[in-house]
matplotlib code that plots the C-alpha trace (Angstrom):
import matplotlib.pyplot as plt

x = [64.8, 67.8, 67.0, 63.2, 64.8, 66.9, 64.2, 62.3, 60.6, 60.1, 58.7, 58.9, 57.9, 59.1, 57.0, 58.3, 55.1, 57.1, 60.2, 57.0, 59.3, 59.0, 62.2, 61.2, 63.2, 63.5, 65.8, 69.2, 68.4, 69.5, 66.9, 64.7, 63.5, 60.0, 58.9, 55.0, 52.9, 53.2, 51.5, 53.1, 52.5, 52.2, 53.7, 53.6, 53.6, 50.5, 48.5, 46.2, 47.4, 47.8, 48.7, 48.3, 50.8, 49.5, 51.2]
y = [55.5, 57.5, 57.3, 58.6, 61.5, 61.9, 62.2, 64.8, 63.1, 65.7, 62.5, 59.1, 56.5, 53.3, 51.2, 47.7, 45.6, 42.7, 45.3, 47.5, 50.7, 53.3, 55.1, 59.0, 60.2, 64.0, 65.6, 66.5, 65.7, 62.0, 59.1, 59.2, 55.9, 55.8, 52.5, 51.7, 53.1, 56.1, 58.5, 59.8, 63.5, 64.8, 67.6, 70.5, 68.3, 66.4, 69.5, 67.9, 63.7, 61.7, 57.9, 56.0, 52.6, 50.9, 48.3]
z = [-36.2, -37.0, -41.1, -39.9, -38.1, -41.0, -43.2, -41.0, -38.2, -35.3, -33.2, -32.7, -30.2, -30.7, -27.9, -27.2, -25.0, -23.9, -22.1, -21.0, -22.3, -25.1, -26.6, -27.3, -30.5, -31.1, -33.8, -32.5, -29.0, -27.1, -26.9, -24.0, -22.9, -20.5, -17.9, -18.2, -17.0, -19.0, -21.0, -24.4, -25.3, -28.8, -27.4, -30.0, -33.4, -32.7, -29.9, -27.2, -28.4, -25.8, -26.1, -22.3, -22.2, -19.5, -16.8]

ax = plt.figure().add_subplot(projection="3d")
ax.plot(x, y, z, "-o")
ax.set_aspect("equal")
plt.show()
């Protein structure tokens, strides 16, 4: 992920099943990592997406 975010990616979810967690990368900002359930926002660089992980 870091030579995506190097290249420009404003977002990325990088969504492992078998752990049932999802790292969140943002530029310049520290990984955030989510337990399933959860639902993944777009936030502003993809308006109104929505992506639901379920148990």
């Amino acid at each position: 992920m870091p030579d995506y975010l190097n290249s420009g990616l404003r977002l990325g979810w990088l969504i492992n099943p078998q752990g049932k967690e999802v790292e969140i990368y943002r530029p310049n900002q520290a990984v955030e990592t989510a337990k399933f359930p959860v639902t993944l926002s777009g936030e502003t660089i993809l308006p109104n997406f929505e992506l639901a992980l379920p148990l």
